[in-house]
C-alpha positions as CSV (number, residue, x, y, z in Angstrom):
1,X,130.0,78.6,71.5
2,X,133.3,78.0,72.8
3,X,135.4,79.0,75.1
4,X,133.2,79.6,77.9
5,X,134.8,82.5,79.8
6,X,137.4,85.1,79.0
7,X,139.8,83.2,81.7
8,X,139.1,80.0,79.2
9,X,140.6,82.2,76.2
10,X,143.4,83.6,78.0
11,X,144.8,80.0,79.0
12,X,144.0,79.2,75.8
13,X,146.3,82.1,73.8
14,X,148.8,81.3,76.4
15,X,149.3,77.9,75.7
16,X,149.1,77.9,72.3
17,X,152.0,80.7,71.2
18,X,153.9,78.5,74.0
19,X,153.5,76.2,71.7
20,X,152.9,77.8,68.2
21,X,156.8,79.1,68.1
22,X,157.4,75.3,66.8
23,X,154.9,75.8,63.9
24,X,156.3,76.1,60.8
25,X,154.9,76.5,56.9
26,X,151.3,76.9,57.9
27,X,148.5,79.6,57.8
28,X,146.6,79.5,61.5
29,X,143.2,81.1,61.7
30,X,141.7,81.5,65.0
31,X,137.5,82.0,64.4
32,X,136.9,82.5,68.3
33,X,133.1,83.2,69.3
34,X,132.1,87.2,68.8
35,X,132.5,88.3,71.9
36,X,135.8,87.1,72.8
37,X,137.4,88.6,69.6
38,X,139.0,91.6,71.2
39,X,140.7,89.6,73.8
40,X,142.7,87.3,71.1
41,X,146.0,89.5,71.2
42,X,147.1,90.3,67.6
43,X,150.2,87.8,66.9
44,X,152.1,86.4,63.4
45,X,151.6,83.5,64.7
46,X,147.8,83.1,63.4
47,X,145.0,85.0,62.0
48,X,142.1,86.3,63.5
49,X,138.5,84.7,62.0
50,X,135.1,85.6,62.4
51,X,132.7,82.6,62.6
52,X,130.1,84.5,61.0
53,X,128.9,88.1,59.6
54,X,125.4,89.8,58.1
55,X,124.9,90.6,54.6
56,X,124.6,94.0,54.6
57,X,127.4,96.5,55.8
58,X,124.8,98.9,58.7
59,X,121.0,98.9,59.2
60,X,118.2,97.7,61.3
61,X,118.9,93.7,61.4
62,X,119.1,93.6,65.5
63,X,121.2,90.9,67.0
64,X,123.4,90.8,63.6
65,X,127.3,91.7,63.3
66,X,128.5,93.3,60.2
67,X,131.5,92.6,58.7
68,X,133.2,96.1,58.9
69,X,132.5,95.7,62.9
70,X,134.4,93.4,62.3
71,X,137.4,95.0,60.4
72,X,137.9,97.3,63.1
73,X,139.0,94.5,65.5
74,X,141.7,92.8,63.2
75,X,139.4,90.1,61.3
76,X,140.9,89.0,58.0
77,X,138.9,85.9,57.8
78,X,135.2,84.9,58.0
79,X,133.5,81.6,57.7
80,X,130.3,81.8,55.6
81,X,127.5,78.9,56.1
82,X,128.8,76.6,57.9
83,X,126.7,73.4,58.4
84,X,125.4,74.3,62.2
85,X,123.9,77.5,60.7
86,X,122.5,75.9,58.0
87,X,121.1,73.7,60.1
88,X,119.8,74.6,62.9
89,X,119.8,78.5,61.8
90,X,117.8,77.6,58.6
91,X,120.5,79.6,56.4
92,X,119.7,78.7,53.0
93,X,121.9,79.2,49.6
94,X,120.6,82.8,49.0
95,X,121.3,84.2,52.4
96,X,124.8,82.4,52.1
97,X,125.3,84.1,48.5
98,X,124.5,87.2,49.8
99,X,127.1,86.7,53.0
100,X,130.0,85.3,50.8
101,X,129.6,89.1,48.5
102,X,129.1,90.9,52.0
103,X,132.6,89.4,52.8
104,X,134.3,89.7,49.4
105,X,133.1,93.6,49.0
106,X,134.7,94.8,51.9
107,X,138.1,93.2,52.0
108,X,137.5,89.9,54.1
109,X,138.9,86.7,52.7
110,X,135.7,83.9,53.0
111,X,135.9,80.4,53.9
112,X,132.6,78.9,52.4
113,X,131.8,75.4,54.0
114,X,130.2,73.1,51.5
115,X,129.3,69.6,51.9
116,X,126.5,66.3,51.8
117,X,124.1,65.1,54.5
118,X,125.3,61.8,54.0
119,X,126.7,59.8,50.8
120,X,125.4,57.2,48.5
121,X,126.9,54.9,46.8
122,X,125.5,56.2,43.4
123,X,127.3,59.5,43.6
124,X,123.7,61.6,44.2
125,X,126.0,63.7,47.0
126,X,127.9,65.0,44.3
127,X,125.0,67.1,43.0
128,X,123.7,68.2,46.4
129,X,127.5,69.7,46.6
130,X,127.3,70.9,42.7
131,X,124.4,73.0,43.8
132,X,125.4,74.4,47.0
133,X,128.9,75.9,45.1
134,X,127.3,77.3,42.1
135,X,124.6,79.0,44.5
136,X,127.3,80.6,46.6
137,X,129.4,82.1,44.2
138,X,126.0,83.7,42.1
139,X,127.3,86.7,40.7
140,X,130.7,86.1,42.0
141,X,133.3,88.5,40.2
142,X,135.8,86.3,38.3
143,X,138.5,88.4,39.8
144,X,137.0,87.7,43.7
145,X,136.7,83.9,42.9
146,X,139.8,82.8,44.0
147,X,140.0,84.7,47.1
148,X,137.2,81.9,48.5
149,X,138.9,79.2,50.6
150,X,136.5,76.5,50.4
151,X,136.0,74.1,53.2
152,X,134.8,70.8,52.5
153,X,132.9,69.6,55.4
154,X,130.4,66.3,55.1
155,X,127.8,66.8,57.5
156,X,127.6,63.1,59.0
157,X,131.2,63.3,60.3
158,X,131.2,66.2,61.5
159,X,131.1,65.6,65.6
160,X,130.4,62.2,65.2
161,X,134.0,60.9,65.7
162,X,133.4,58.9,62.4
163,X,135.9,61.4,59.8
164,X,135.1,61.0,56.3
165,X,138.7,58.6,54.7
166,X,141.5,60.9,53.0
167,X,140.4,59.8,49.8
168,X,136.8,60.8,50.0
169,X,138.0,64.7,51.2
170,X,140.6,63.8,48.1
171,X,137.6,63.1,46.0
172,X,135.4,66.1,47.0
173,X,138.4,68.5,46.5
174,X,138.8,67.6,43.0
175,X,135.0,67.7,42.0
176,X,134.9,71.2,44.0
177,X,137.6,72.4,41.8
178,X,136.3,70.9,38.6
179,X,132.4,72.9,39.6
180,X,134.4,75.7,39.5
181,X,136.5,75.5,36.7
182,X,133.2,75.1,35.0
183,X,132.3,78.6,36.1
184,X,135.5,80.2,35.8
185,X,137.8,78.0,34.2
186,X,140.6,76.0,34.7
187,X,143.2,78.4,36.1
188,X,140.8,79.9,38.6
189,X,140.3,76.4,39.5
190,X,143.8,75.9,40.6
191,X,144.1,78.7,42.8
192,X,141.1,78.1,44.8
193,X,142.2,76.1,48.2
194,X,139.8,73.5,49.5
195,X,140.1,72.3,53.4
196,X,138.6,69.4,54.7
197,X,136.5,69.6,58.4
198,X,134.8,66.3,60.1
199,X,136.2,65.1,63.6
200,X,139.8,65.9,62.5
201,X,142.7,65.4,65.4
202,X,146.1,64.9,66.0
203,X,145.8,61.1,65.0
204,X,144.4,61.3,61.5
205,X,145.4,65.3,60.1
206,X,148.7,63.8,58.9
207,X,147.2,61.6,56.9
208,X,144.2,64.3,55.7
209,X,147.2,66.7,54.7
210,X,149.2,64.3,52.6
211,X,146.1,64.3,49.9
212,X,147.6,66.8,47.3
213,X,144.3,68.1,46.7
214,X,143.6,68.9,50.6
215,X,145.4,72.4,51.4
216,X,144.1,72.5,55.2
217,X,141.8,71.5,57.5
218,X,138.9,73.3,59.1
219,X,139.3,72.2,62.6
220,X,136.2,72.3,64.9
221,X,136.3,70.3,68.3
222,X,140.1,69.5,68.6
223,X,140.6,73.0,68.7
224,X,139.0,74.0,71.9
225,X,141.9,73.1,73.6
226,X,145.7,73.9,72.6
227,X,147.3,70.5,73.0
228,X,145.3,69.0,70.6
229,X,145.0,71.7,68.2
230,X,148.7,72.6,68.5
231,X,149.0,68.4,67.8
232,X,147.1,69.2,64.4
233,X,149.6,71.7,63.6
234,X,152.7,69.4,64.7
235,X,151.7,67.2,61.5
236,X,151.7,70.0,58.7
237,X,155.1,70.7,60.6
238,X,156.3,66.4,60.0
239,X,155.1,67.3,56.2
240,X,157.2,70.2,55.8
């Protein structure tokens, strides 16, 4: 739930294309809170994301956004369970299933979050992951499959200042991709992109986005302000 206030947004935009002109060789989604999506002026510089959407298209689900309310405002993207709503929301795998078709259906590219409450050392996490992909894409088209951006996001770093290391996000990205190459094979595999997200910033992206296997990074905290977010950026642009 941030910004706070329209005026928050507004300084926000302005410093960030003041900024974002520099950018280079990268895809920018902005996921801004619902309220505050028709005050994000439509720009080349970046995307416009939805941080969340309902399941079903119209209806009586009160409090609930759907996504083609969301179409009409310029969203391209949506993110689809992310670890706060399946946490303190109590979205389980089904209801994220049925959100990641929602999305799919009506023309919205989906970034599904995916990731452990905390690791072991025997490798148990990798199931826990395992499960939570082959539950989301359920009945997944093969053609729609590689349309998911998947966002790798361990639970105990998110927040906590404590990121997971490049190799582990280097790790997870690979097993992602082999889970779905085991439902769609091997060349669906290599189109899917897999982010990482967990108390990324300007001092350790660089190092996040020279793993091969990590296409991007799901930013959460850094980017509730422009400098640091637009610092994030400045390292895909010393990678390009």
């Amino acid at each position: 739930m941030n910004p706070k206030s329209r005026k928050e947004v507004a300084q926000f935009i302005r410093l960030f294309k003041k900024g974002a002109g520099r950018i280079r060789n990268a895809d920018v989604i902005i996921a801004p809170p619902f309220p505050y999506i028709p005050f994000i002026p439509k720009s080349c510089r970046y995307a416009l994301g939805a941080q969340n959407l309902f399941w079903e298209s119209e209806g009586s689900f009160t409090g609930e956004v759907s996504g083609n309310m969301l179409k009409e405002f310029g969203v391209r993207y949506a993110i689809v369970g992310h670890s706060e709503r399946r946490r303190h929301l109590g979205e389980t795998d089904e209801m994220v299933n049925k959100k990641l078709k929602q999305v799919l259906a009506i023309g919205i590219r989906p970034i599904l979050c995916v990731g452990e409450l905390k690791r072991d050392s025997e490798g148990a996490f990798f199931s826990f992951i395992k499960k939570q992909i082959e539950s989301a894409f359920h009945r997944v088209k093969a053609g729609d499959a590689p349309r998911v951006i998947i966002a790798y996001e361990p639970i105990w770093a998110i927040g906590t200042g404590r990121p997971a290391r490049p190799e582990d996000a280097r790790e997870a990205s690979l097993f992602i991709k082999k889970t779905i190459a085991s439902l769609y094979g091997l060349k669906t595999a290599r189109k899917i992109r897999v982010l990482y997200g967990g108390s990324v910033d300007g001092k350790n992206a660089e190092a996040f986005l020279k793993e091969r296997e990590v296409a991007g990074l799901l930013v959460g905290r850094e980017s509730r302000h422009a400098e640091k977010f637009l610092a994030i950026l400045q390292c895909i642009k010393n990678l390009s």
